[in-house]
N, C-alpha and C positions, 0 to 999 in steps of 0.2 A: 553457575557462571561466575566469573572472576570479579571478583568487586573492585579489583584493578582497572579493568577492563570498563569497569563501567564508568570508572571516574575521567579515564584516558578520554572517552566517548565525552565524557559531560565538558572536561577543560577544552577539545578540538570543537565542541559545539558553542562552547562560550565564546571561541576566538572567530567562529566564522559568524556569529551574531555581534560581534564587535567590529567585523569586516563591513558587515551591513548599515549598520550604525551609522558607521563614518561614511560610506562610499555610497549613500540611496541610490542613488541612480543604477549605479553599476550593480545592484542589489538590485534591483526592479528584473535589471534588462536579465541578470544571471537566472532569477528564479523562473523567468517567464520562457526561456531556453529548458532549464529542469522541470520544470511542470510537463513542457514540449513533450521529454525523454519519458518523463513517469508516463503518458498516455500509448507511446509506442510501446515501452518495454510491459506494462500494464496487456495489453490485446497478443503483443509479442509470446508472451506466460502462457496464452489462451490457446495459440496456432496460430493468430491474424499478424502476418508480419507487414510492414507498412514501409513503405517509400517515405521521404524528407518531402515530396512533393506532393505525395496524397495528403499527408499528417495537413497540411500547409492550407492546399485545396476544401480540405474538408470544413474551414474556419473560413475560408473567404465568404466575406458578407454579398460577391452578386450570386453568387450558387451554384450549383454543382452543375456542369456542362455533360458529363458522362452519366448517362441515367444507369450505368449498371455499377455505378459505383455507391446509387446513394443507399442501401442496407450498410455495408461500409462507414460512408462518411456520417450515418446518422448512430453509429457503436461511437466512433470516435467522439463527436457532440455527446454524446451522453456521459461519457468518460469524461469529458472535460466539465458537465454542469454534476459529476459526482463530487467532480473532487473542489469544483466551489462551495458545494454545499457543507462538505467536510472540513474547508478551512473557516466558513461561517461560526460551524456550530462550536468549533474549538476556541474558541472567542467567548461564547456563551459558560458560563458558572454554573446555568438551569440544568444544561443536558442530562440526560441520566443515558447509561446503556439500556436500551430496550428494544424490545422485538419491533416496536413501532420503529424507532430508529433504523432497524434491519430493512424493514419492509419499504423503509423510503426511501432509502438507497437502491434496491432490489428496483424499485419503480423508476427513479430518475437512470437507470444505464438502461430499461425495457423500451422507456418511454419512446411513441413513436416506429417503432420497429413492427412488419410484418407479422400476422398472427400471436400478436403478445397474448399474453395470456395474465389472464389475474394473479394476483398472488398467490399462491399457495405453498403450503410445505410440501419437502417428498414424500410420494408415497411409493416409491420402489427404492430395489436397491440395482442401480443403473450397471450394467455390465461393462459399458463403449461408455469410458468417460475419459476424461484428461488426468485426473490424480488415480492413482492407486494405492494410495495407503487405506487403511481400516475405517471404513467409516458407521454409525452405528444402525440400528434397523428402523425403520420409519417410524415404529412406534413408540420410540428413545426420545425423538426428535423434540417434541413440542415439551417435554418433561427438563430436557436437556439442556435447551435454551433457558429456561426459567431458573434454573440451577446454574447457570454461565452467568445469567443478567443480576442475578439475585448475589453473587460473589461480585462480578467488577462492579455493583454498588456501593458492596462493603467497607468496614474501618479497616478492616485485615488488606484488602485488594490496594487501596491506597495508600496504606504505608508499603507496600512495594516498591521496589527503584521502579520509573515508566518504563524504562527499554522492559525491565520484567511483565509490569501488567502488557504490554504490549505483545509480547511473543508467547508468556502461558495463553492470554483468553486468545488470541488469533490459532492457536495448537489448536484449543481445546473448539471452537467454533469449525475449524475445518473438520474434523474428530466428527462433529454433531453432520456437519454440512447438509444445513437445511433445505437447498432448491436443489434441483435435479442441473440445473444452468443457473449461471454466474455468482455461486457461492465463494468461488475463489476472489472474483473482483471484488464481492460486497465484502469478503472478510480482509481483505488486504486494505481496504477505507476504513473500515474498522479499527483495526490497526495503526493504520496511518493516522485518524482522531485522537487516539490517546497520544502518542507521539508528537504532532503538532500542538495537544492541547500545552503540552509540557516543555515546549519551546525548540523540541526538535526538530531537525528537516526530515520532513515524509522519505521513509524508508522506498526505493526501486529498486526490486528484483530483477536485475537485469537476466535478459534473454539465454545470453550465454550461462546463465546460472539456473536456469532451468530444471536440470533434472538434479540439482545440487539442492535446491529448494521443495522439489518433489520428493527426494531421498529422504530432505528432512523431515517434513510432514510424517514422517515413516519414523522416525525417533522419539524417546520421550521429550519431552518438552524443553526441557533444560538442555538439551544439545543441537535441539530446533536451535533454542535462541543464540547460540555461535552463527548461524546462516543468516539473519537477522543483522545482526551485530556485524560483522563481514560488510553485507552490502550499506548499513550506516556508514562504516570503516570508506568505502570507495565513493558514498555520497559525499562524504567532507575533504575526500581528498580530492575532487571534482571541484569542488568550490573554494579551495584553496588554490589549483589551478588556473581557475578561471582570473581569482581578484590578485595572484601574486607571480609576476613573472620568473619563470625558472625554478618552478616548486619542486617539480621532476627531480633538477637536479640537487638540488638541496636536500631532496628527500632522499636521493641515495649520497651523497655524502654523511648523511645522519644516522641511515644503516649503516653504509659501512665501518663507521665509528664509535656503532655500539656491540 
C-alpha cells in the first residue's frame, strides 16, 4: 500500500480532528449522525436493510409498539452497545487483542436475541453463508486465532502504520472466521478498535460497497487494504461535508486543477 496514501489519510484525519476541536458541538451532533450510518450500513453488509425511522424507533426509550419488529430493533441495540464498548476500550492502554476480547463482542451483538446460543467456535464449514472467499477448516480455527492474537501483540505488529495493523489482522480474522454468524460484525469492531484506538474515525463499509468489500476479502491482504482505505477516503470526505460548506464544490475545483 502506498505510503503516500497513508500519509494523505493521516493529514485529512488531522484536519477533521482539528474540525472537532474547535467546533464540540458540531463534533458531537456530526458523530452521533455517523455512528447513526455505521449501525445501518454495519446490518446493511449482513442483508438487514433498515429504514431512517426504524434505525430511530429502535432507540426510542418508551419501546417498541410493533412486537414483530422487536428480533430487529434488539440486532440494532446491540450494534450500538458494540460499538460503545469498542470506543471504551480504545481509551484503555491495558487492552490486549484476545479471544476474550472476541468473545465479548460476539456476546454484546447476541445479547438478548431469540435462541442465542453460547459461544462457541465453528465447527463446520457453512455452505449458505454471506462471504465467499476461503475460509479455513474448523480445526485451523482455534490454532489460528492464537497465532493472529499472539502477532497483533507483537513489537513487529505495532510498528506497523494502524490503517495496516487494521486491514492485515481484519484479512487475516475473516480468513480464520471463527463463528458460524456474526464473524463479519465482530471482525469489523475489531478493526474499527485498532483504528479508533490511533485517533481514526471508524472505518463504514457502506452498503453500496458490498460486494466491492466481499471481492476484497477474496484478495491478498495488501489489496484488501485499498477497500479499507477507499471507504476511510469517503468517511472524511463526509465530515468535511458536514463541518464545511460547499466542500463538493471545492473539491472538484481541486480535481480539476490537478
Amino acid at each position: 500500500m502506498s505510503r503516500t496514501r497513508y500519509l494523505d489519510l493521516d493529514d485529512r484525519t488531522e484536519d477533521v480532528r482539528q474540525l472537532m476541536r474547535d467546533r464540540p458541538r458540531e463534533g458531537r451532533d456530526f458523530m452521533e449522525k455517523y455512528e447513526l450510518s455505521w449501525v445501518y450500513h454495519e446490518n446493511a453488509l449482513e442483508g438487514m436493510v433498515l429504514t431512517h425511522a426504524e434505525l430511530r424507533q429502535a432507540f426510542d426509550p418508551t419501546g417498541i409498539s410493533d412486537s414483530s419488529m422487536v428480533h430487529t430493533y434488539t440486532e440494532i441495540r446491540n450494534q450500538k452497545a458494540a460499538i460503545e464498548y469498542v470506543k471504551h476500550e480504545a481509551k484503555s492502554k491495558q487492552t490486549k487483542y484476545t479471544q476474550t476480547l472476541v468473545k465479548k463482542l460476539y456476546e454484546l451483538l447476541y445479547q438478548g436475541l431469540p435462541n442465542r446460543m453460547p459461544v462457541a467456535l465453528r465447527r463446520d464449514m457453512p455452505l449458505h453463508r454471506t462471504y465467499f472467499h476461503d475460509i479455513v477448516q474448523p480445526v485451523q480455527i482455534q490454532p489460528g486465532l492464537e497465532q493472529l492474537f499472539d502477532f497483533m501483540n507483537s513489537e513487529e505488529f505495532h510498528r506497523l502504520h494502524p490503517i495496516r495493523q487494521a486491514t492485515h489482522s481484519h484479512h487475516r480474522f475473516m480468513e480464520i472466521f471463527p463463528f458460524s454468524d456474526l464473524s463479519g460484525k465482530v471482525g469489523r469492531m475489531m478493526m474499527n478498535l485498532i483504528l479508533i484506538r490511533h485517533g481514526y474515525m471508524p472505518v463504514i463499509i457502506h452498503s453500496m460497497d458490498r460486494q466491492k468489500y466481499y471481492d476484497g476479502l477474496r484478495l491478498p491482504a495488501t489489496q484488501f487494504g485499498h477497500v479499507v482505505m477507499d471507504a476511510m477516503d469517503n468517511s472524511l470526505d463526509n465530515a468535511f461535508r458536514y463541518f464545511i460548506p460547499g466542500w463538493n464544490e471545492m473539491s472538484r475545483k481541486r480535481a480539476a486543477s490537478e
